[in-house]
C-alpha positions in Angstrom: 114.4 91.7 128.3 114.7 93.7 125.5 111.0 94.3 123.3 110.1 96.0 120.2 107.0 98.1 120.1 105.4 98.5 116.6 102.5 100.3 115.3 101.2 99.6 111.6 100.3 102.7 109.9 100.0 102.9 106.2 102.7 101.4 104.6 105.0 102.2 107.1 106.0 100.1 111.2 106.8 102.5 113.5 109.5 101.6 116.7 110.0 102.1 119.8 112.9 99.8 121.9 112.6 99.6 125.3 114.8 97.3 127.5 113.8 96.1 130.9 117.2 95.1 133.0 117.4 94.8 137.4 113.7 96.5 137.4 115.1 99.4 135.4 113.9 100.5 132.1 116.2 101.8 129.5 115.7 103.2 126.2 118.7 102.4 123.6 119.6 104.6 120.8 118.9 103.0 117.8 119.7 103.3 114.3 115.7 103.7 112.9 112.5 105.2 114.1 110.2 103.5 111.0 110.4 101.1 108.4 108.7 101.8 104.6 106.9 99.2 102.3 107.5 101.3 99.4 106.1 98.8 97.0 103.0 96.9 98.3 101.7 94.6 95.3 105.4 92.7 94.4 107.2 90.4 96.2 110.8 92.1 96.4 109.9 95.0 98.5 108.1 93.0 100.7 111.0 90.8 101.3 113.4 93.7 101.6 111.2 94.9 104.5 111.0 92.0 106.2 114.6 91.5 106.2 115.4 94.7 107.0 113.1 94.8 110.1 114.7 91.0 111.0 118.3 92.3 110.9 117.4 95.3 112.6 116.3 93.1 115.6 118.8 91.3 115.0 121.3 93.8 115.4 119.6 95.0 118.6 119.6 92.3 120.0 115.8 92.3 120.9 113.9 89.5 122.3 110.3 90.2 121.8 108.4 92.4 119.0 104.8 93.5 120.2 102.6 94.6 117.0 99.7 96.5 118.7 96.7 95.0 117.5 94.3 96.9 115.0 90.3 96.7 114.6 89.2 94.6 111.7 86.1 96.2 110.8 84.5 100.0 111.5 86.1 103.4 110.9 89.5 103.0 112.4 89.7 99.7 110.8 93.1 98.4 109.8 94.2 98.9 106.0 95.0 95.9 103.5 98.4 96.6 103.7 99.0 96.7 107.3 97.9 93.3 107.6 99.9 92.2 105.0 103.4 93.5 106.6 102.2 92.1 110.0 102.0 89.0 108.4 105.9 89.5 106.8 107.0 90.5 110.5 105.2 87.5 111.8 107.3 85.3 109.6 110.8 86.2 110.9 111.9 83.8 112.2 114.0 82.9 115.6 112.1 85.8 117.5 109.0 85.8 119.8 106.5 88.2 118.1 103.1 89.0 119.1 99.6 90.9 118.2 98.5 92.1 121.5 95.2 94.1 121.7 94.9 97.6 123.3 92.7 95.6 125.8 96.0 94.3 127.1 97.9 97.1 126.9 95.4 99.2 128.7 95.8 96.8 132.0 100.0 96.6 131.2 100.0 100.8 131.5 97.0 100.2 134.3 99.3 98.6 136.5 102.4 101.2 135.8 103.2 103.4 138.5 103.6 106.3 135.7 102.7 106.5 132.4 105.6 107.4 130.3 106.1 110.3 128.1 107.7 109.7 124.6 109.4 112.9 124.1 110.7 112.8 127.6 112.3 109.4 126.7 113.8 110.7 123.5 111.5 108.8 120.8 109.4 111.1 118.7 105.9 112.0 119.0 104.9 109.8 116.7 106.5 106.8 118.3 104.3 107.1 121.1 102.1 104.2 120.4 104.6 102.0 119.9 106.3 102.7 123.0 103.0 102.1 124.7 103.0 98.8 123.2 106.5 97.9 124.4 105.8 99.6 128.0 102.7 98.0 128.1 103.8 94.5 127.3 106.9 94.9 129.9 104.6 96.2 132.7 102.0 93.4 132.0 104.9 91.0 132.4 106.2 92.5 135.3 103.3 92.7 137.4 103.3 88.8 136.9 
């Protein structure tokens, strides 16, 4: 099973591609690290993102994209625009993709035997949370 983690920050989705395969987890190089909404208010940049992200998965041949979740209200609330490129990644269609809460990713990485380091797996630093996300979501379907 090959997942998608992605973390909405800004205007930008951050990635991380983990595969699961015989109990094994594998990390695939990849093309991209981040996508950009460079134009949030018309409707051709946001259509250019979402296909891009779609033939990116696509390409990878990924079967689930997990968008961690982000707070509605409060400080570390989620922006506008985040929610409206989660919405234009909900909308590809032909893929399984899902808003999981930290919640659930908490008990994923819970049940892990180790937690994993980004660096050490060759993403950035900044792609740690989206690695979490995919780890997590693999782990809490493993331990099924």
């Amino acid at each position: 099973m090959r997942v998608c983690g992605i973390e909405l920050i800004k205007n930008e989705a951050v990635i991380a591609v983990m595969e699961l395969k015989n109990g094994l987890y594998d990390v695939p190089a990849v093309r991209r690290n981040k996508f950009l909404l460079v134009d949030p208010i018309n409707t051709a940049p946001l259509k250019k993102f979402q296909f891009e992200v779609s033939q990116f998965l696509k390409d990878y041949k990924v079967d689930t994209v997990v968008i961690k979740q982000r707070t509605l209200q409060g400080k570390f609330a989620g922006g506008a625009l985040t929610f409206k490129m989660e919405a234009a990644l909900q909308l590809i269609p032909n893929i399984n993709i899902l808003v999981v809460s930290l919640t659930y990713l908490k008990e994923g990485l819970s049940k892990a035997q180790n937690k994993p380091n980004a660096v050490a797996l060759g993403f950035k630093k900044f792609q740690e949370p989206a690695m979490l996300a995919a780890f997590g979501y693999l782990e809490h379907k493993l331990s099924k």
